[in-house]
KEROBA-27640 format. One record per residue (C-alpha): residue in three letters; z, x, y. Coordinates in steps of 0.5 Angstrom, whole numbers, padded with zeros to 4 digits, always signed. Last residue first. Layout:
BEGIN
ALAZXY/...
//
This chain:
BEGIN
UNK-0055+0059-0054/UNK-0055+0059-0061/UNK-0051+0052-0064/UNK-0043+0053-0066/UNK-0041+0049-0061/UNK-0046+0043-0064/UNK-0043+0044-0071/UNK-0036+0043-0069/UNK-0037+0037-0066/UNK-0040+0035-0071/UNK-0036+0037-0077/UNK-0030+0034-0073/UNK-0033+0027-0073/UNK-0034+0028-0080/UNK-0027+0028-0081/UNK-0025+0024-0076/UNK-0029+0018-0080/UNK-0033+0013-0076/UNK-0039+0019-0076/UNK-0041+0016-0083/UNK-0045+0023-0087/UNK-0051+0024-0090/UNK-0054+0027-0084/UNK-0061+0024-0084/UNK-0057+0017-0086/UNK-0052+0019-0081/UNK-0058+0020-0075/UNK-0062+0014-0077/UNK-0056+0010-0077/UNK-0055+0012-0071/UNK-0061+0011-0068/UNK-0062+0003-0070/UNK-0054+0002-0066/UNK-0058+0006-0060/UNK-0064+0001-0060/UNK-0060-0004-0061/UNK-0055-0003-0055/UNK-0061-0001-0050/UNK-0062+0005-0049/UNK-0062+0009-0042/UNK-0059+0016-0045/UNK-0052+0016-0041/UNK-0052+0008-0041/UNK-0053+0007-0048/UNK-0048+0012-0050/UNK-0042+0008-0046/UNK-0044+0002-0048/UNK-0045+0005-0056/UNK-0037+0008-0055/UNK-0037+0013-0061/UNK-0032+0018-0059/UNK-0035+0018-0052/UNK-0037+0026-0052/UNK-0037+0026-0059/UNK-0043+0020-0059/UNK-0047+0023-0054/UNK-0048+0030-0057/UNK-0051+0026-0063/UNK-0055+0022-0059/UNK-0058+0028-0057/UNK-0059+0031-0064/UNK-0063+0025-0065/UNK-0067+0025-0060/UNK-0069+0032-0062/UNK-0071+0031-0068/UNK-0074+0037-0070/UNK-0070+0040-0075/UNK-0064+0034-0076/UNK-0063+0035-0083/UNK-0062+0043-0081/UNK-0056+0041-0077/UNK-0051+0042-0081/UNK-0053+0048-0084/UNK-0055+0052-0078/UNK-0048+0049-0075/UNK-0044+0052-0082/UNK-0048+0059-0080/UNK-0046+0059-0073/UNK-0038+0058-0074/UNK-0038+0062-0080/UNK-0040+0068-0075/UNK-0036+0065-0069/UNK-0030+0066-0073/UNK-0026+0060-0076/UNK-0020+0062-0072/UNK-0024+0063-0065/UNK-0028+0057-0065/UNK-0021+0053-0067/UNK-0018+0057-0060/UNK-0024+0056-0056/UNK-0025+0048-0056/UNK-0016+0047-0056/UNK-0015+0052-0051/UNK-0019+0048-0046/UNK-0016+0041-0049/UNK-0010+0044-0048/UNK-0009+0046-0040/UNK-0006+0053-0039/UNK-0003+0053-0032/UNK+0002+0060-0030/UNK-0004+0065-0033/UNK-0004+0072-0032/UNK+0003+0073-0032/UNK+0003+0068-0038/UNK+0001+0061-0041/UNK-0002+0060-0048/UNK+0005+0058-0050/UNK+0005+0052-0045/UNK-0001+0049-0048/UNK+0003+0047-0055/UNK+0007+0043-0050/UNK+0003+0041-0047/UNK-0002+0039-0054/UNK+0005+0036-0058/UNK+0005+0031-0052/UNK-0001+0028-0052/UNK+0001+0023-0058/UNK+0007+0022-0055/UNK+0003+0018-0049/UNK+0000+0012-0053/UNK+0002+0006-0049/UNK+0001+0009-0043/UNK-0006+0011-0045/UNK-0008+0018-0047/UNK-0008+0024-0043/UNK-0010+0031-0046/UNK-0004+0036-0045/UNK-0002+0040-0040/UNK+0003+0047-0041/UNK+0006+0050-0035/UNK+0010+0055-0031/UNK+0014+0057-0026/UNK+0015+0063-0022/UNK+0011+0061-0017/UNK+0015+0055-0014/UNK+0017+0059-0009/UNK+0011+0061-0006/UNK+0008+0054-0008/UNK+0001+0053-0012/UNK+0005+0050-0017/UNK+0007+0045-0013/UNK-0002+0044-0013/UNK-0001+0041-0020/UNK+0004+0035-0018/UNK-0002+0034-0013/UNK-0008+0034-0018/UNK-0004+0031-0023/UNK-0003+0024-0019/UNK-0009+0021-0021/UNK-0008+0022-0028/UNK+0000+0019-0028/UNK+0004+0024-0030/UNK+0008+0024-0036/UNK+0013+0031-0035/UNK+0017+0035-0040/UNK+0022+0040-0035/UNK+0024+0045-0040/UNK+0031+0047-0042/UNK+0031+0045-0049/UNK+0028+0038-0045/UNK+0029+0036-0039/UNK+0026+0029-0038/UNK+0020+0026-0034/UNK+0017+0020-0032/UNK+0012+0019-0027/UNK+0010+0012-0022/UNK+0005+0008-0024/UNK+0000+0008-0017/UNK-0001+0005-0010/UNK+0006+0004-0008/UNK+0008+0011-0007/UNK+0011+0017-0011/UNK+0010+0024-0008/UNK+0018+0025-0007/UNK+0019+0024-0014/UNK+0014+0030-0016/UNK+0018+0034-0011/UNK+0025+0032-0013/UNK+0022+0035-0021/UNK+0019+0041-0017/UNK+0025+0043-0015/UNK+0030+0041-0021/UNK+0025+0046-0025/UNK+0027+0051-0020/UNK+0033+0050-0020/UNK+0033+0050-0028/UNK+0029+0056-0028/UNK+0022+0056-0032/UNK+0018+0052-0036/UNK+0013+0047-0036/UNK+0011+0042-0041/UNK+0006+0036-0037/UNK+0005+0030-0042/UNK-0002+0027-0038/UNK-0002+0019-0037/UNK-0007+0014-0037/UNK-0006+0007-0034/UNK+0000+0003-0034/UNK+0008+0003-0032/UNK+0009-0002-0026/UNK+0008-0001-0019/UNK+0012+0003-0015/UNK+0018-0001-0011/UNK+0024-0001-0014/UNK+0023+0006-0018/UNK+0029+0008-0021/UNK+0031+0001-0024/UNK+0023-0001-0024/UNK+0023+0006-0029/UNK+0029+0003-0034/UNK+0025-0003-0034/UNK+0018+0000-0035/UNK+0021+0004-0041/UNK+0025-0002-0046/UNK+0017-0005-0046/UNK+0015+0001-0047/UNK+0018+0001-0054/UNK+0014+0006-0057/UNK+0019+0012-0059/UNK+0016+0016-0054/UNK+0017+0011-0048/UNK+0023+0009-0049/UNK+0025+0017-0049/UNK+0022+0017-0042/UNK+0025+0012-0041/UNK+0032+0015-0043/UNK+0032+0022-0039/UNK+0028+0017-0032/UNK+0035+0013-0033/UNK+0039+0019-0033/UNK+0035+0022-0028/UNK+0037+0017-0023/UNK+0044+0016-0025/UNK+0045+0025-0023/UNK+0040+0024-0017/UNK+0045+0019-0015/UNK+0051+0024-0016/UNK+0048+0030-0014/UNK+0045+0026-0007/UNK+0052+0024-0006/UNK+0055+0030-0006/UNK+0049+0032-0001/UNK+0050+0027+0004/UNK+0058+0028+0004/UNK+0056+0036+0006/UNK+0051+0034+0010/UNK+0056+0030+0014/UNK+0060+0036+0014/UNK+0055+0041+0016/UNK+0053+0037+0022/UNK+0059+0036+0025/UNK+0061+0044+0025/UNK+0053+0044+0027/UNK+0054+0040+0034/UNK+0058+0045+0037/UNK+0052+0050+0037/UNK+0049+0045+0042/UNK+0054+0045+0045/UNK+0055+0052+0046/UNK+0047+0052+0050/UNK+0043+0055+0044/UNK+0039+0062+0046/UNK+0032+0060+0046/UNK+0026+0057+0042/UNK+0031+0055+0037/UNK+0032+0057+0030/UNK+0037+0052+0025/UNK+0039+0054+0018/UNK+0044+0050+0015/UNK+0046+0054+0008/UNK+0048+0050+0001/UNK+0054+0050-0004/UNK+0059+0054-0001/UNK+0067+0053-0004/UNK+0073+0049-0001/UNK+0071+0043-0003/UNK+0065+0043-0001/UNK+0062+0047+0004/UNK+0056+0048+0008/UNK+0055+0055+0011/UNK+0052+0056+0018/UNK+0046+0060+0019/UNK+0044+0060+0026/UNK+0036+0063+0029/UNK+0034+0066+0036/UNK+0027+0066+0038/UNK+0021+0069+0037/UNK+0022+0075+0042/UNK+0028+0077+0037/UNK+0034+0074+0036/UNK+0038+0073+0029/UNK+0045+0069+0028/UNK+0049+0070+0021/UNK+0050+0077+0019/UNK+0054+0077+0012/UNK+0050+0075+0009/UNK+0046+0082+0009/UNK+0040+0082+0006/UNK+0039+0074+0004/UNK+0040+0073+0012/UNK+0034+0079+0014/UNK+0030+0074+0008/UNK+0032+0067+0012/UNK+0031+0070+0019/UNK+0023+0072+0017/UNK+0023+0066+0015/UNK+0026+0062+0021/UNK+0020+0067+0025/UNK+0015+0065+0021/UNK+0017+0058+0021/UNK+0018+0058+0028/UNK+0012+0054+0031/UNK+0012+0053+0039/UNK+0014+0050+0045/UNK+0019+0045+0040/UNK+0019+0039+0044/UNK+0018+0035+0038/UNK+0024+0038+0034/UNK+0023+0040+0028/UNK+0025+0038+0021/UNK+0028+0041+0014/UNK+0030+0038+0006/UNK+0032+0042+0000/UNK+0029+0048+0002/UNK+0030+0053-0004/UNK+0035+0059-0001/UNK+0038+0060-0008/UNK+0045+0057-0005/UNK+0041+0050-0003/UNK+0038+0051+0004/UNK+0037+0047+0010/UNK+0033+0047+0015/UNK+0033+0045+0022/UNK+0028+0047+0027/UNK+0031+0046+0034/UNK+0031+0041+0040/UNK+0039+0040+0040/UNK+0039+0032+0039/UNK+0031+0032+0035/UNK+0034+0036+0030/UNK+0040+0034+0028/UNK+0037+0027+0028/UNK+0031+0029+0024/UNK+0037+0034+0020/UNK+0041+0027+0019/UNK+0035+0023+0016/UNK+0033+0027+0011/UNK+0040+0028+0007/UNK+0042+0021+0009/UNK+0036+0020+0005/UNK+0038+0012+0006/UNK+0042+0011+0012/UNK+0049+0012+0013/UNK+0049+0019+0015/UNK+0044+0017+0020/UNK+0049+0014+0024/UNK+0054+0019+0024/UNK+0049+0023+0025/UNK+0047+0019+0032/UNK+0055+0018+0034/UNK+0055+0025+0034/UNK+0048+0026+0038/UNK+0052+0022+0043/UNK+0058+0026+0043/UNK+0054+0033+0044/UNK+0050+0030+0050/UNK+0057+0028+0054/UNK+0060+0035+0052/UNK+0053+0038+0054/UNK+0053+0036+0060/UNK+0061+0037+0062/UNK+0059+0044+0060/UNK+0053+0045+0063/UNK+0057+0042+0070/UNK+0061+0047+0070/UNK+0056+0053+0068/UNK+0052+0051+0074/UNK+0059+0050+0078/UNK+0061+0057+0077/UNK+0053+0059+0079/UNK+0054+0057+0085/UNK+0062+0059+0087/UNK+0058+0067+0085/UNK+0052+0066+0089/UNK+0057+0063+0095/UNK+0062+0069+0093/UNK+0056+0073+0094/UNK+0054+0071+0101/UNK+0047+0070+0102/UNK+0045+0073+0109/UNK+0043+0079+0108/UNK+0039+0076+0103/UNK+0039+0077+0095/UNK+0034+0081+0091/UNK+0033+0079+0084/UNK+0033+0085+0079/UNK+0032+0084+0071/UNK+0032+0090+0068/UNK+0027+0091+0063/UNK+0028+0099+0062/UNK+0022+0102+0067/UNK+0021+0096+0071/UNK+0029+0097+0073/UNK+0028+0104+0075/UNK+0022+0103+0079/UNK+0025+0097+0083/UNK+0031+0103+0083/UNK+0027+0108+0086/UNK+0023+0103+0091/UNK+0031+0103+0094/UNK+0032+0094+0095/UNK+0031+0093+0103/UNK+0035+0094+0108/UNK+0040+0098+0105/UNK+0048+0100+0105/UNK+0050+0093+0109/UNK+0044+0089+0109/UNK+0041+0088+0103/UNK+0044+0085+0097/UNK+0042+0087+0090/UNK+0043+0082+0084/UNK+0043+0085+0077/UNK+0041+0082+0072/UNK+0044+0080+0064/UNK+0047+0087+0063/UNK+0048+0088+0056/UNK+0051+0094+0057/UNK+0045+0098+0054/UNK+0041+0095+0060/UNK+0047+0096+0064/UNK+0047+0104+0062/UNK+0039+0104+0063/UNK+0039+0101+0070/UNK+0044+0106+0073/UNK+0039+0112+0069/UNK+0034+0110+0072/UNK+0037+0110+0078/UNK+0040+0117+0077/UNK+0033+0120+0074/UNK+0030+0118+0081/UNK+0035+0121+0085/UNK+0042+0122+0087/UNK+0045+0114+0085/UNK+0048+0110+0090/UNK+0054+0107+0087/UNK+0050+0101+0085/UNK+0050+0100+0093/UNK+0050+0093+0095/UNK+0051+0091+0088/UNK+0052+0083+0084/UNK+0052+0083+0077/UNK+0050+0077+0074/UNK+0054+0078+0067/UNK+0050+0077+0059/UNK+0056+0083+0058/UNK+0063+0084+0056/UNK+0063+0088+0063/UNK+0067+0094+0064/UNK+0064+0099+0062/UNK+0058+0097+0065/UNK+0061+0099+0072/UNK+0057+0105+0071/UNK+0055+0108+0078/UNK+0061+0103+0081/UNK+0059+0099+0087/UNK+0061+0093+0083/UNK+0061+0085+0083/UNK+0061+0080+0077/UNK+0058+0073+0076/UNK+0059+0070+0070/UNK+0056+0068+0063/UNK+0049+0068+0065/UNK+0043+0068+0060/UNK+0037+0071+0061/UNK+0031+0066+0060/UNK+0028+0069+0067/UNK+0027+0076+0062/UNK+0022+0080+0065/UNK+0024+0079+0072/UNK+0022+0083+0078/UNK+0023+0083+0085/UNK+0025+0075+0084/UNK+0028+0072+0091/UNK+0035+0070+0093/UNK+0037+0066+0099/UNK+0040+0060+0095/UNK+0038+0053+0098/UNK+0032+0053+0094/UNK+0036+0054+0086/UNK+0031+0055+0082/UNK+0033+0063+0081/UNK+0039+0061+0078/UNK+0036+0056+0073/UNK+0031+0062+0070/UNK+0038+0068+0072/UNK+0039+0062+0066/UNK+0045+0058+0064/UNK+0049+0057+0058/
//
């Protein structure tokens, strides 16, 4: 549709802006009238042409004029000159400055019916523009569906083809994929946000306008029933074939995403038996079904952290697409699986700061989780207990709870921290004194007994090391190899006074 903008373009036309706050008005026709109120019979968004405005008596009738065709949806009135007036009435510039009419000024010698033959063609040759236009973008989203994440790839296409932020939506209002046209003049996540909540109230209203710009929300259907929303915001009221092209758009997308469900259904079933793989040992078995999934990742290796999280399906769904989406060539890829109803992940350590930000998210808040301690691949299932027993400890006030914290202080609080101290004092008493020792002994819980590890913290040489810990387990009367008297130690330096 054309604009008074476009109109007041035209050289060859003897028209002038007086006042034009909205030059991105559209113009679906040319009407002329010497009624005082010819708004009753327009439909709106109309160029109407006057000589005289039925010469209204006053200043409050030339305001009330250009209040009645405001609130017809008058898109601007075109004053003539040179058969009732010489120059536009000061009263009704005045009038259309107070209510936001726009209000050109059209010579003497400018005949409507030229103005009118004018703005016929404009709109002829947008229409036959745009048919052109329209069947080029819909060979490009044909295109586009054949593509891999056909999904994405035909809302960048649709995007770029009608300059528009596109986005589409599962039936919760997730976004499950959205891009915006490069020639966008300004941002509309606000405002598409803004659109998506006042669509949620009222379903049935499916177009919103405001200064920001004007969003569309079309279904997208299969088999007869709604199973995602295409929402798409411009800048500017939307030529209609650019409209048109959201009918196509929606049934590529709808094909598109059957497909995804079914691909992402034999994918998670593979990530559902590698994971499996994986906590009975055969990790062998794992990485083959893992390659299979992810073709281009490196192979299953390195540490791994078990995260449990709980919450709606969808969501889980969501933040288990999410995770897939981050998997790059540069490190092993994640397993997951839905397990009584949780979401049971194995998260390369390196990719748990990024996997955690999800939770971060608006519409991700809702979830919760429970990490455990990593281990190496090979020994994953040993971390796994730890999630999901740190899961429990999450709440309204904490959706990550992390195992090796809630480990540390909920033994302490179960012995009690009177017992605690008093089985510390006792402990180390043999050690009164020796504060190498003590500090060796620090060294060795941290690392779990590795001397090289040990050596380098405390600037030892191995041997040095290797003579004071058979000091310190002499003094102790214990051997620290064991995992119980590594536990009485561990125990008795967190119970040490402050």
């Amino acid at each position: 549709m054309i604009t008074v903008q476009a109109l007041l373009g035209r050289p060859h036309l003897h028209i002038q802006s007086l006042w034009c706050p909205n030059p991105l008005a559209k113009l679906r026709w040319v009407a002329t009238s010497e009624q005082i109120n010819p708004a009753t019979f327009l439909e709106g968004n109309e160029l109407l042409l006057t000589t005289s405005a039925g010469n209204p008596a006053g200043e409050a009738g030339w305001l009330e004029y250009a209040q009645r065709l405001v609130t017809g949806g008058i898109s601007t009135l075109g004053f003539g000159l040179g058969f009732s007036y010489d120059t536009v009435p000061p009263l009704l510039v005045q009038a259309a400055r107070k209510t936001g009419l726009n209000l050109i000024e059209v010579a003497p010698d400018q005949s409507f019916v030229a103005l009118s033959q004018e703005v016929a063609r404009m709109i002829e040759v947008e229409a036959t523009s745009g048919k052109y236009k329209l069947t080029a973008l819909q060979q490009r989203l044909i295109q586009a569906s054949a593509q891999p994440r056909s999904v994405d790839m035909i809302t960048g296409e649709l995007a770029r083809g009608i300059g528009a932020r596109v986005i589409i939506r599962d039936k919760a209002g997730r976004i499950v994929a959205q891009a915006s046209a490069p020639t966008l003049s300004a941002d509309l996540g606000k405002f598409a946000e803004q659109s998506w909540e006042g669509f949620s109230e009222t379903p049935s209203r499916r177009s919103f306008e405001s200064s920001a710009g004007y969003c569309l929300f079309t279904s997208i259907d299969a088999l007869g029933q709604e199973t995602a929303w295409l929402q798409v915001c411009w800048n500017v009221f939307p030529q209609p074939w650019q409209q048109q092209a959201l009918s196509q758009a929606g049934l590529l997308i709808a094909s598109a995403l059957a497909n995804l469900r079914f691909v992402s259904s034999y994918h998670g079933r593979l990530l559902q038996r590698a994971f499996t793989l994986l906590l009975s040992g055969e990790l062998g078995a794992a990485q083959i079904l893992t390659e299979m999934a992810f073709p281009d990742a490196r192979a299953l290796s390195g540490r791994y952290v078990p995260v449990v999280v709980a919450g709606e399906e969808g969501d889980l769904r969501a933040l288990a697409a999410r995770v897939e989406r981050a998997v790059t060539k540069t490190m092993p890829p994640p397993l997951w699986r839905f397990q009584a109803d949780n979401l049971e992940m194995a998260i390369p350590v390196a990719a748990l700061p990024l996997t955690l930000s999800n939770f971060s998210q608006k519409e991700l808040s809702a979830l919760r989780a429970g990490v455990g301690q990593d281990y190496p691949i090979s020994r994953f299932s040993a971390g796994l207990p730890g999630a999901r027993q740190a899961l429990r400890h999450t709440g309204n006030t904490q959706q990550v709870a992390r195992w090796g914290e809630i480990s540390r202080s909920g033994l302490l609080q179960v012995m009690g921290r009177e017992t605690v101290a008093a089985f510390s004092q006792q402990f180390l008493l043999p050690l009164r004194g020796e504060a190498e020792l003590v500090e060796l002994l620090e060294q060795y819980v941290a690392t779990k007994g590795n001397r090289q590890q040990m050596a380098k913290t405390l600037g030892l040489h191995r041997n040095t090391v290797a003579k004071r810990l058979e000091k310190l387990q002499s003094k102790l009367g214990i051997n620290l190899a064991e995992a119980g008297a590594q536990a009485s130690a561990w125990v008795a330096l967190q119970g040490r006074e402050p």
